[in-house]
MILUMLUM-793414 format. One record per residue (C-alpha): residue in three letters; x, y, z. Coordinates in nm, 3 decimals, decimal comma, padded with zeros to 5 digits. Example, Ala and Ser with C-alpha at 12.3 -4.5 7.8 and 13.67 -1.06 7.14 Angstrom:
BEGIN
+-----+---------+---------+---------+
! res !      c1 !      c2 !      c3 !
+-----+---------+---------+---------+
! Ala !  01,230 ! -00,450 !  00,780 !
! Ser !  01,367 ! -00,106 !  00,714 !
+-----+---------+---------+---------+
% end
This chain:
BEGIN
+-----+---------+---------+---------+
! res !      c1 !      c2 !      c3 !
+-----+---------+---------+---------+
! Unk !  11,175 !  25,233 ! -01,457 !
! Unk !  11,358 !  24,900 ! -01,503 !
! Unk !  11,611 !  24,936 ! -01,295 !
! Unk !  11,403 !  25,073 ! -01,033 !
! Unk !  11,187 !  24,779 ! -01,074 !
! Unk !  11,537 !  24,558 ! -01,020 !
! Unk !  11,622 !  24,689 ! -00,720 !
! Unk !  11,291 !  24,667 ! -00,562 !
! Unk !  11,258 !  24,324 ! -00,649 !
! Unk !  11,710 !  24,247 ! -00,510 !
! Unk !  11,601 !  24,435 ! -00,221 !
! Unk !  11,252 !  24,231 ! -00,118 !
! Unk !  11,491 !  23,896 ! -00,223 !
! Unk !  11,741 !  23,973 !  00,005 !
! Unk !  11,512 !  24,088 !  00,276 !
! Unk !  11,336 !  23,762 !  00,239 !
! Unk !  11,654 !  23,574 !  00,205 !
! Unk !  11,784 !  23,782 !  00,541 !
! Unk !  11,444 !  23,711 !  00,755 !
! Unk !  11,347 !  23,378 !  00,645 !
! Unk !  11,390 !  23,095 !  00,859 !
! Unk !  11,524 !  22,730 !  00,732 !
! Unk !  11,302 !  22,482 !  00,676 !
! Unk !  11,346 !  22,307 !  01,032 !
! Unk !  11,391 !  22,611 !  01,245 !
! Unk !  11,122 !  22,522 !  01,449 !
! Unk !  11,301 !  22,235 !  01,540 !
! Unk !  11,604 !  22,403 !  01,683 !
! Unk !  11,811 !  22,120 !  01,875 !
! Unk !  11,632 !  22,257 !  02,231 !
! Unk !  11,624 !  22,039 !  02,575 !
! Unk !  11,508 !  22,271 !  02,817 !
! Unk !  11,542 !  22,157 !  03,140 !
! Unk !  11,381 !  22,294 !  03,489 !
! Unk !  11,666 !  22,234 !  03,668 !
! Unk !  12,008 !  22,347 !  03,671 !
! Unk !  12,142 !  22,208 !  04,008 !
! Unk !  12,021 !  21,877 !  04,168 !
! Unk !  12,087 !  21,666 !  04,437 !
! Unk !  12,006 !  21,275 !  04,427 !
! Unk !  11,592 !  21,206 !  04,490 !
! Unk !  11,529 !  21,529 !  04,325 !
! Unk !  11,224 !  21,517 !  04,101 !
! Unk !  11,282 !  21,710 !  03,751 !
! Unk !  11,165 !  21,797 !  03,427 !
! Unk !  11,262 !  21,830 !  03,094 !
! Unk !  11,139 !  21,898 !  02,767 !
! Unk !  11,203 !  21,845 !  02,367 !
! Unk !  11,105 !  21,920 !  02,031 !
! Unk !  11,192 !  21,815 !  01,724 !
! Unk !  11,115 !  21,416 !  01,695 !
! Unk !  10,947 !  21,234 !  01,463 !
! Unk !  10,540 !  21,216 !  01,531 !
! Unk !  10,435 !  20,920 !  01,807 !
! Unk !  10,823 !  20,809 !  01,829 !
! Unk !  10,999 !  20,654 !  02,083 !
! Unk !  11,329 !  20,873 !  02,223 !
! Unk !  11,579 !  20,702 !  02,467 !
! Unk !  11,637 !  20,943 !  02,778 !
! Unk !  12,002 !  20,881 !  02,916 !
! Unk !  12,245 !  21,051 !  03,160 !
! Unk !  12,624 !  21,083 !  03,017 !
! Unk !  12,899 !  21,270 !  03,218 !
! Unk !  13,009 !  21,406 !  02,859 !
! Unk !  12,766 !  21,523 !  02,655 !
! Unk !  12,827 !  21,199 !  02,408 !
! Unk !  12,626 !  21,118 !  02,112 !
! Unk !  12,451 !  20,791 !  02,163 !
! Unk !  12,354 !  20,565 !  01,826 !
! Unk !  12,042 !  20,592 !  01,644 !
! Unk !  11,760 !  20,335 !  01,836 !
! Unk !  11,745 !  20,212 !  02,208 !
! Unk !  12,142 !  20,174 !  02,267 !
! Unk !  11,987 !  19,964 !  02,536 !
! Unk !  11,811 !  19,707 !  02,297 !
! Unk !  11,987 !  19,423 !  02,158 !
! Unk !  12,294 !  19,543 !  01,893 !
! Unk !  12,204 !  19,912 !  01,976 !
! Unk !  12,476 !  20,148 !  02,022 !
! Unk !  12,673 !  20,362 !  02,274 !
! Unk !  12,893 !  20,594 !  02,058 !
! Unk !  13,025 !  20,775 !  02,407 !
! Unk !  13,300 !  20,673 !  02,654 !
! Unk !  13,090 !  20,874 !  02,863 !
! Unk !  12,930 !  20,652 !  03,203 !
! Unk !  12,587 !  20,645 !  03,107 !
! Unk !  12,275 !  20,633 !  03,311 !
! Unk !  11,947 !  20,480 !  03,177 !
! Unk !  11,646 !  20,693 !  03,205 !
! Unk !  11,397 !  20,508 !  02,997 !
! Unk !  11,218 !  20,588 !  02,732 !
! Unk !  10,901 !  20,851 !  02,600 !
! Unk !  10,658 !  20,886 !  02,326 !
! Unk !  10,695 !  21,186 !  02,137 !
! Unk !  10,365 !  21,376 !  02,107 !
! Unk !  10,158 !  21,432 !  01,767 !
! Unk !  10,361 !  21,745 !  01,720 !
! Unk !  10,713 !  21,536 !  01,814 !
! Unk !  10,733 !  21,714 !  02,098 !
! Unk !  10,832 !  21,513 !  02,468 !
! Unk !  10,836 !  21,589 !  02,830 !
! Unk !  10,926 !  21,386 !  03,057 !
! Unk !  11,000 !  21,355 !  03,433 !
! Unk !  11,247 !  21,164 !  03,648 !
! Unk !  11,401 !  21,104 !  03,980 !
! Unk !  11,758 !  21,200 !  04,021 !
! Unk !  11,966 !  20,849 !  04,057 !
! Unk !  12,135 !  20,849 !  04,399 !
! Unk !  12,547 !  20,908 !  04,459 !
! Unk !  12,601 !  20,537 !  04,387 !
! Unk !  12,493 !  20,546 !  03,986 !
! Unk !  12,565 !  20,978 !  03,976 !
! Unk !  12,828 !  21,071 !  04,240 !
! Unk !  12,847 !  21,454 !  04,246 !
! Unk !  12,989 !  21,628 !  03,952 !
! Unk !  12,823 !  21,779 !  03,601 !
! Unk !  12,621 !  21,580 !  03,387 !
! Unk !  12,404 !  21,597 !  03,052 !
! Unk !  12,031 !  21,450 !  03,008 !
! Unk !  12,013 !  21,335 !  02,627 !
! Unk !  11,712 !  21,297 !  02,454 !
! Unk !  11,781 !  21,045 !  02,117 !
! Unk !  11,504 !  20,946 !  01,858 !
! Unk !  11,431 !  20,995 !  01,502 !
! Unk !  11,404 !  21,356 !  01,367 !
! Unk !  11,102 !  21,506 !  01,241 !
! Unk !  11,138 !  21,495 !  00,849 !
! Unk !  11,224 !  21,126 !  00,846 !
! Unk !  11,437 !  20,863 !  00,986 !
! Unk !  11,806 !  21,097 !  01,049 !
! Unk !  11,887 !  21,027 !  01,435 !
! Unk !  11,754 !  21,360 !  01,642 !
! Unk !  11,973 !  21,394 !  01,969 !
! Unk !  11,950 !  21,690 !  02,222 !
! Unk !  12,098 !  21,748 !  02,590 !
! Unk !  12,113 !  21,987 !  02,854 !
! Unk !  12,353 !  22,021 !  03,133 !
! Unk !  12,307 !  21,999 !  03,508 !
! Unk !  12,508 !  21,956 !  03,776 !
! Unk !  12,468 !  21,674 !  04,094 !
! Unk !  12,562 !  21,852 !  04,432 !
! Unk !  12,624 !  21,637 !  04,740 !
! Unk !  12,383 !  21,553 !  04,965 !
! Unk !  12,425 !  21,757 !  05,294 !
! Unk !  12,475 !  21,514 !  05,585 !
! Unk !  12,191 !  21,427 !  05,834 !
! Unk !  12,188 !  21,341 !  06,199 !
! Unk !  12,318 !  21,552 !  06,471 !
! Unk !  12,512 !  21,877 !  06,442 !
! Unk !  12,921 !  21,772 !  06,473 !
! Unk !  13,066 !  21,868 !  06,768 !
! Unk !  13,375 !  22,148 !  06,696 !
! Unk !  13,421 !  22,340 !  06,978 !
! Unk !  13,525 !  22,302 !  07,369 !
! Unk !  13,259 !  22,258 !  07,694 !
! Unk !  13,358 !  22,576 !  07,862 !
! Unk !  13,068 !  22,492 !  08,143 !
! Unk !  13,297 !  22,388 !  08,392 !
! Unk !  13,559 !  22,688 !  08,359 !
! Unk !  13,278 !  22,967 !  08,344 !
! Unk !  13,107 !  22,751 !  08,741 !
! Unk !  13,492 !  22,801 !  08,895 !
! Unk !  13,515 !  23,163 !  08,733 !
! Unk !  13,157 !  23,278 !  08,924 !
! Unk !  13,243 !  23,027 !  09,211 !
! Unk !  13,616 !  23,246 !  09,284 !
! Unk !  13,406 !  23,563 !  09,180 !
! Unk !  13,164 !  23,510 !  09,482 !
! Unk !  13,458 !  23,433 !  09,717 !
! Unk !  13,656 !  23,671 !  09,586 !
! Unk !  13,338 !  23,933 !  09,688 !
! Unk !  13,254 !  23,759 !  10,005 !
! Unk !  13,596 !  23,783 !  10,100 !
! Unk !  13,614 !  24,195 !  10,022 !
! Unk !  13,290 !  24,200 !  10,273 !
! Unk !  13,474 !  24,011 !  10,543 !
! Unk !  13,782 !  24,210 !  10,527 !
! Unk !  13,548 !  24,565 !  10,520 !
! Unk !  13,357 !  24,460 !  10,880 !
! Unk !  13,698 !  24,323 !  11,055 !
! Unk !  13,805 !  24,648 !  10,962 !
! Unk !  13,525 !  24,813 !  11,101 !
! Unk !  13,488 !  24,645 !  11,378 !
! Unk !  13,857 !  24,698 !  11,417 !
! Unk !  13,811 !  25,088 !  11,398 !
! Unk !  13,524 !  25,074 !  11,611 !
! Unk !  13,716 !  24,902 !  11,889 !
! Unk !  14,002 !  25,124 !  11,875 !
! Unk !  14,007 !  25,438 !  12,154 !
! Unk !  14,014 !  25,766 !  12,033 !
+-----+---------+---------+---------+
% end
């Protein structure tokens, strides 16, 4: 009976210790973004969990994925731990949950020239004052040219007016030739 009690209590431990969930798994390091492809004066979204209640996080564009220092790196003394070229974003105010979403405007090809990129959310985490950074990726395409179609072929106009124009004579010419023939058999004596 003991040991049957013993290995029903090992097994509901380790099924609890198999199922349960750390203490900040709902705050898995998530930036979803609504975009995966941009070009410049795009509009997008993107969204966050995870920050400390009614806090201020830093939104930033690195070409690397670098981790930026705790704060505004853009205040006074804050801190750009990245070689990365950054771009900033501004800021947001977490939610009462520490949750953000935010929306910006693509920068145009002189601050993000085409190539792949990373929007970074940094603040404070949830359970205290640790720094809480997340990023997606994303990619900046070119933006197609505008204005008239290029011009990549040749103006075959005036070779297909002589082609008809020597098809015409060419056919007048075969009617001429049948009635001077006709009228040359008609003259003829028999």
């Amino acid at each position: 009976m003991k040991t049957r009690l013993a290995a029903v209590a090992a097994l509901a431990l380790g099924v609890l210790v198999l199922f349960a969930a750390p203490a900040n798994a709902q705050y898995d390091q998530i930036l979803s973004c609504s975009f995966d492809r941009v070009v410049p004066g795009d509009v997008v979204t993107a969204a966050g969990n995870g920050f400390k209640p009614d806090s201020t996080v830093v939104i930033v564009i690195t070409d690397d994925g670098g981790s930026i220092g705790p704060g505004d790196p853009f205040a006074p003394g804050g801190e750009i731990s990245s070689s990365a070229a950054v771009v900033n974003l501004g800021t947001t105010q977490a939610d009462a949950q520490g949750e953000i979403d935010f929306t910006f405007v693509v920068p145009g090809a002189t601050d993000l020239p085409p190539g792949d990129y990373f929007v970074t959310a940094t603040g404070v985490l949830n359970s205290g004052d640790a720094p809480r950074q997340v990023s997606c990726p994303f990619t900046v395409l070119a933006v197609p040219a505008t204005g008239p179609i290029a011009f990549t072929g040749s103006n075959s106009k005036p070779i297909a007016e002589v082609a008809i124009a020597m098809i015409a004579l060419g056919g007048l010419a075969v009617v001429v030739a049948r009635r001077r023939l006709a009228s040359q058999s008609a003259d003829v004596p028999a």
